[in-house]
C-alpha positions in Angstrom: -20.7 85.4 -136.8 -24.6 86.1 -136.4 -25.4 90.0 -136.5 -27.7 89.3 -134.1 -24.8 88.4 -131.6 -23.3 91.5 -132.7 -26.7 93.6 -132.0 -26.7 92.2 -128.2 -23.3 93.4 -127.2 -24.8 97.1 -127.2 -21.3 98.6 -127.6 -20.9 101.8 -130.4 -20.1 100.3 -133.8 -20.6 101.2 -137.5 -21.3 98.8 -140.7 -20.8 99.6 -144.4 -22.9 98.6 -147.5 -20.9 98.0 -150.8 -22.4 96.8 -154.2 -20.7 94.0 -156.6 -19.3 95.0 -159.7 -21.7 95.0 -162.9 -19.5 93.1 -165.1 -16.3 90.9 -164.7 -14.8 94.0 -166.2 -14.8 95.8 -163.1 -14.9 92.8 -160.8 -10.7 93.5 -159.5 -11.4 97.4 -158.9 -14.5 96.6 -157.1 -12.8 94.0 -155.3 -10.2 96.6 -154.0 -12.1 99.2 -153.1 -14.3 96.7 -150.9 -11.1 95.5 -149.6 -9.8 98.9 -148.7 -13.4 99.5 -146.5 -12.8 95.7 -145.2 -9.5 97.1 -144.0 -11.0 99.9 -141.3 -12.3 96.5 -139.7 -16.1 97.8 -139.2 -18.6 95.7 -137.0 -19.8 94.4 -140.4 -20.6 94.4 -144.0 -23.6 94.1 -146.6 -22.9 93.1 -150.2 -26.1 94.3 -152.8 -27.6 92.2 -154.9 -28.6 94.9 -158.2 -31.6 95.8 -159.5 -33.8 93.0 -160.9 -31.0 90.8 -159.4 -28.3 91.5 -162.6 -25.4 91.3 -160.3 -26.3 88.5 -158.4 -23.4 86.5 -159.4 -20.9 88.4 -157.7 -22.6 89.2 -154.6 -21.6 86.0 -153.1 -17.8 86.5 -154.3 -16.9 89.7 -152.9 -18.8 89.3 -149.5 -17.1 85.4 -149.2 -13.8 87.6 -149.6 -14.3 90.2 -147.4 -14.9 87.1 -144.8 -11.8 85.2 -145.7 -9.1 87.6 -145.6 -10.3 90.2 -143.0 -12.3 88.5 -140.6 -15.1 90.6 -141.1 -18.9 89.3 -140.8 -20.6 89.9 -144.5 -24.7 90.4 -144.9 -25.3 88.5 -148.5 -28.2 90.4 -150.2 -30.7 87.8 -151.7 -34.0 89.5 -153.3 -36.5 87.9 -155.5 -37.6 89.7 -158.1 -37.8 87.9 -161.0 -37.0 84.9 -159.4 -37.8 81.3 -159.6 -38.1 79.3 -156.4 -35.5 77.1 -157.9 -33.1 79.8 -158.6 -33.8 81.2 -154.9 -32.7 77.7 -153.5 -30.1 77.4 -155.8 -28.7 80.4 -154.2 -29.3 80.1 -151.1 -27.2 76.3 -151.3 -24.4 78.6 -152.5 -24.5 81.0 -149.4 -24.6 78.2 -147.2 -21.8 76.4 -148.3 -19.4 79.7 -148.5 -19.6 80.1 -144.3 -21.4 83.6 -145.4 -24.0 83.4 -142.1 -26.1 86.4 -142.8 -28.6 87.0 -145.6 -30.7 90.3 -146.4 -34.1 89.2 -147.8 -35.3 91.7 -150.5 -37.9 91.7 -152.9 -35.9 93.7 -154.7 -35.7 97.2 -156.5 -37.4 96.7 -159.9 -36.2 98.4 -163.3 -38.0 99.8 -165.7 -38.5 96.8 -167.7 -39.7 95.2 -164.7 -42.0 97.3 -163.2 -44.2 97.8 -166.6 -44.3 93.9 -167.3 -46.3 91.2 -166.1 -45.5 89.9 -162.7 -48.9 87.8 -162.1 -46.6 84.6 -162.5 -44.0 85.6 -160.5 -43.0 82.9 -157.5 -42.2 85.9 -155.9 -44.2 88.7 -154.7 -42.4 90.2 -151.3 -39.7 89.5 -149.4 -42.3 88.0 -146.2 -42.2 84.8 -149.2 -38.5 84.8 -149.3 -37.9 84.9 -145.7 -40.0 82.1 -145.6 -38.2 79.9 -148.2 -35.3 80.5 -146.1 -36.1 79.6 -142.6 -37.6 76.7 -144.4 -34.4 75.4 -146.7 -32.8 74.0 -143.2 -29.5 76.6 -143.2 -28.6 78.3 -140.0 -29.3 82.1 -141.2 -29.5 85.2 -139.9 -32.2 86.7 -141.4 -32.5 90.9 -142.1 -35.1 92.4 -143.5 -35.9 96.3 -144.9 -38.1 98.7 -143.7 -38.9 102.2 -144.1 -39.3 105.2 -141.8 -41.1 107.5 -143.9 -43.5 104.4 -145.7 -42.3 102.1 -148.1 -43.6 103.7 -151.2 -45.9 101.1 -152.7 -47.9 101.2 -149.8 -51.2 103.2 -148.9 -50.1 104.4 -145.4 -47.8 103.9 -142.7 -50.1 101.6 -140.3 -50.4 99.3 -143.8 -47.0 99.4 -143.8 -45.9 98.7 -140.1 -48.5 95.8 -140.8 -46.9 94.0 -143.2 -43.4 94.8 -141.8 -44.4 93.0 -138.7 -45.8 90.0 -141.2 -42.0 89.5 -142.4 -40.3 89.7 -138.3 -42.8 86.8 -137.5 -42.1 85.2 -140.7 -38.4 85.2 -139.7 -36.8 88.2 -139.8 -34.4 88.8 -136.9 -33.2 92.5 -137.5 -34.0 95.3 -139.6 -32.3 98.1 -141.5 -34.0 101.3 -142.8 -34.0 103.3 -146.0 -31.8 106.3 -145.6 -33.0 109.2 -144.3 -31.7 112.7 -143.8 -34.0 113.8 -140.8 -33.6 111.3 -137.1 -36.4 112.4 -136.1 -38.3 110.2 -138.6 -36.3 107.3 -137.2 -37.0 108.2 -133.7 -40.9 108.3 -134.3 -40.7 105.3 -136.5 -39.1 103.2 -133.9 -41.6 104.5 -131.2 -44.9 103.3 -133.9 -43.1 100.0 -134.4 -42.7 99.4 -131.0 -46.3 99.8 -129.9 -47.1 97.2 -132.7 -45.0 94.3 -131.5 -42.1 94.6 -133.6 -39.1 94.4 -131.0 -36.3 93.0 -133.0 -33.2 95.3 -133.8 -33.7 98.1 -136.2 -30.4 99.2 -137.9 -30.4 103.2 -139.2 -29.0 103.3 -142.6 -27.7 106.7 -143.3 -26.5 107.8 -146.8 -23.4 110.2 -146.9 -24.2 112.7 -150.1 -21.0 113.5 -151.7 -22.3 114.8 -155.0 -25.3 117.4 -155.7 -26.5 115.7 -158.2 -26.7 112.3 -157.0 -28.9 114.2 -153.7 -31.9 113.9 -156.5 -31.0 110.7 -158.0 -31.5 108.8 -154.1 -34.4 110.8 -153.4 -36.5 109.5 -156.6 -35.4 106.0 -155.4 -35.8 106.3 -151.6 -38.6 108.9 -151.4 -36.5 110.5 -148.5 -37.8 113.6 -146.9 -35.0 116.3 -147.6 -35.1 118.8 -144.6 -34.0 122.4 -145.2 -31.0 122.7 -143.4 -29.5 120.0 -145.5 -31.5 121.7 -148.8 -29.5 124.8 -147.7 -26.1 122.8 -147.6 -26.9 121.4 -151.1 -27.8 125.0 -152.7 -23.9 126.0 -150.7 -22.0 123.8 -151.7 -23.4 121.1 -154.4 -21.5 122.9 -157.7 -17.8 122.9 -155.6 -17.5 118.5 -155.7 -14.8 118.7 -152.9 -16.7 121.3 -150.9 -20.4 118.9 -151.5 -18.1 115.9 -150.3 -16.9 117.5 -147.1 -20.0 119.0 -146.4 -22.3 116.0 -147.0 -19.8 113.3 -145.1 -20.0 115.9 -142.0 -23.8 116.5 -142.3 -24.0 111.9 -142.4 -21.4 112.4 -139.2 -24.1 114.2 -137.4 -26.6 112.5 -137.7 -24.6 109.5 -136.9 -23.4 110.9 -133.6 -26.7 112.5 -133.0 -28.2 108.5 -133.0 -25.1 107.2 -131.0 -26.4 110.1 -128.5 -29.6 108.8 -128.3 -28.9 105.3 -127.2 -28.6 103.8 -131.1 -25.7 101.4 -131.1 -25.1 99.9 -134.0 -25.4 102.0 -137.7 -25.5 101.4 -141.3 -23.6 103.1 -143.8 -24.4 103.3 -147.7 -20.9 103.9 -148.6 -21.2 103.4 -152.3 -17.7 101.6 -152.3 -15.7 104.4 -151.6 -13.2 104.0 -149.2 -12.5 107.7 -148.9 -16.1 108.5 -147.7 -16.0 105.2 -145.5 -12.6 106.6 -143.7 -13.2 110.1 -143.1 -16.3 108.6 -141.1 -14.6 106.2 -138.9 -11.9 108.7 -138.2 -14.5 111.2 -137.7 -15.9 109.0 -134.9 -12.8 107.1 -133.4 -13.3 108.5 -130.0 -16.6 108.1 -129.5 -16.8 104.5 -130.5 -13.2 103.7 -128.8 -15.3 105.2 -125.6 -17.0 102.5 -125.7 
């Protein structure tokens, strides 16, 4: 199944992220615990790729999985960072042939090592040239893209930003998801900007449930999320009790999650982290208002 078909039907739903395991060490506990989110049957799924594309291989493994044995549609990540073109198709003949329909073109977060070499011969620059490869390679994809309410953080301003994020919808892209963010407001203005500049294909929230106090810092340093004090205030509460954080921060993503739902958003993202727990509470915490629908 298309997302996009997904997107039209305008009825209540919630999607989870999960990430692939690092090493074939991991691979069966990783497995299960995407398994055990499969199991709440949400609208879909999207399966990361890893930084500088180091757990690419099992991308493609868990999300063909998830597909096989619970019905539910899986969003491949694909970035290309790094990348050759050849790799890229190699990998994108992989996708087509596993019945995954849906790929999430990324440029890709870079590490360390990365981001202080060379990239001057890269094939790659941004993900507008990977979306491009894709709708060119002849597969049937639906094709999502990133984008970022509060300025992706490379570039100079937002209108340079919304600029280049409508470059990658004409290039092919035929939904977005957002960063996470912790305020709706910046959503709700961001949606209005991107609007007035043509972009009118579906724009996913992804929200970020914070279950640990220490990890709040961690995302932001990655994300460059605006913290807002109300949820600084719940942090300072209850970020050294883990239980009390985990409550607290799944409640504080249920908000905001209703407060979108509210607001005539139908369809939201959840970085889960691949924990079923967190991914649970959520659903049951919203059962009503999406069986309303």
């Amino acid at each position: 199944m298309k997302l996009t078909e997904l997107f039209e039907k305008k009825t209540l739903s919630l999607s989870f992220e999960v990430f692939p395991p690092k090493t074939s060490m991991t691979f069966d506990s990783v497995k299960s615990a995407t398994e055990e989110i499969a199991a709440l049957h949400p609208s879909f799924m999207s399966v990361t790729y890893g930084a500088g594309g180091g757990t690419s291989r099992y991308t493609l493994d868990i999300a063909k999985n998830i597909l096989e044995k619970y019905s539910v549609p899986t969003l491949a990540h694909l970035t290309c960072v790094s990348s050759t073109r050849d790799t890229v198709r190699e990998k994108i003949e992989e996708i087509k042939k596993s019945g995954v329909e849906n790929i999430m073109a990324l440029r890709g977060d870079l590490t360390p090592e990365l981001e202080a070499g060379d990239r001057s011969s890269w094939d790659y620059k941004h993900a507008v040239d990977l979306i491009r490869d894709i709708k060119e390679s002849g597969g049937d994809f639906c094709i999502g893209g990133a984008c970022y309410p509060e300025i992706h953080p490379e570039s100079a301003d937002q209108s340079e930003d919304i600029k280049y994020l409508k470059e990658k919808v004409d290039a092919g892209c035929s939904f977005l998801t957002t960063q996470m963010f912790f305020d709706n407001n910046l959503f709700y203005n961001f949606l209005y900007k991107i609007r007035e500049a043509g972009i009118t294909v579906p724009v996913i929230p992804g929200i970020m449930p914070i279950t640990n106090g220490s990890f709040l810092e961690r995302s932001i340093k990655l994300s460059g999320s605006f913290v807002p004090q109300r949820f600084k205030s719940l942090v300072d509460k209850f970020g050294r009790s883990p239980a009390a954080m985990k409550q607290a921060g799944i409640a504080y993503a249920t908000d905001q999650i209703i407060d979108l739902f509210a607001n005539g958003v139908s369809n939201v993202h959840v970085y889960s982290m691949n924990k079923p727990d967190v991914a649970e509470k959520i659903m049951s915490n919203l059962s009503d208002i999406i069986e309303q629908e």
